[in-house]
C-alpha positions in Angstrom: 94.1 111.9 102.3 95.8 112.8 99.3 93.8 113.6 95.7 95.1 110.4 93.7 95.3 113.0 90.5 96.7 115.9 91.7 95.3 119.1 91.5 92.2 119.1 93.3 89.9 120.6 90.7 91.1 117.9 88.2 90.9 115.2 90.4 87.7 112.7 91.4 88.8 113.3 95.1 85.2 114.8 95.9 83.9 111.5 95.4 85.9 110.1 97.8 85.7 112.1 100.2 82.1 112.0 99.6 81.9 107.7 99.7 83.2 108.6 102.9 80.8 110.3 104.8 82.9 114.4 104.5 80.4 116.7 104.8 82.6 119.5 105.9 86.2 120.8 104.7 88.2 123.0 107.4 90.6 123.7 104.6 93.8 126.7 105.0 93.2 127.7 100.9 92.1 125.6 97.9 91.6 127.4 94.4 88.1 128.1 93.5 88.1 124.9 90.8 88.4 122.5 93.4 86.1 124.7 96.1 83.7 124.1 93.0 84.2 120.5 92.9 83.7 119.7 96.5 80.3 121.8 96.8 79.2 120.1 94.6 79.7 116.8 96.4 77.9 118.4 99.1 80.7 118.8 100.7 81.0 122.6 102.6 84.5 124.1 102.8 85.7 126.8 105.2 89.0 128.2 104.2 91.4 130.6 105.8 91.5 128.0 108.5 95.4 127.8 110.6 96.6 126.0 113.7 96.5 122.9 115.4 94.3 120.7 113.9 92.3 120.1 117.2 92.3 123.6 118.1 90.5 124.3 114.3 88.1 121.0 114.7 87.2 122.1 118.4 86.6 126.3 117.1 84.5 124.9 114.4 82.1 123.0 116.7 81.8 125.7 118.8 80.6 128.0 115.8 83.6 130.0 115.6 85.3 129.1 112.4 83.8 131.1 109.2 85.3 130.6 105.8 87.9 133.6 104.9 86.4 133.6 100.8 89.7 134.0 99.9 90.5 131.7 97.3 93.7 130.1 96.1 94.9 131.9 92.7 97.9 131.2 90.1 100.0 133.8 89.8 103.8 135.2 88.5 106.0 136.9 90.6 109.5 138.1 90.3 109.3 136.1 86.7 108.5 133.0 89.1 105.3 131.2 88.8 103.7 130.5 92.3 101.0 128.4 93.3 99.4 127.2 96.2 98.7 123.6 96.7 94.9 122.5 96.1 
């Protein structure tokens, strides 16, 4: 589902996914704006997650999926300005 403004942390995307029964996020990185913004939708993320989406869903129910804490972070490099998608 995509975040109908953008950037995750600027977006009312929590309350969607919220309206919408999410309690839980098996997410591969998100800046800590929009980690912000879903917790406190009551919605619990897990980041650091890779793979086949079944494989991830399937580890997770069976306990096995813990969020990495690494979060998603703006940054230059080279004189390029990265960023990871939130």
């Amino acid at each position: 589902m995509p975040s109908p403004q953008g950037c995750g942390c600027k977006s009312n995307i929590g309350a969607i996914l919220q309206q919408t029964g999410v309690k839980v996020m098996l997410a591969g990185n998100m800046g800590n704006g929009a980690l912000n913004v879903l917790n406190s939708y009551g919605i619990e993320v897990y980041r650091g997650c890779t793979g086949d989406v079944k494989q991830v869903a399937e580890a997770f129910l069976q306990g096995r999926i813990n969020d990495s804490g690494e979060g998603c972070h703006h940054h230059e490099e080279h004189g390029e300005e990265h960023q990871c998608n939130h």
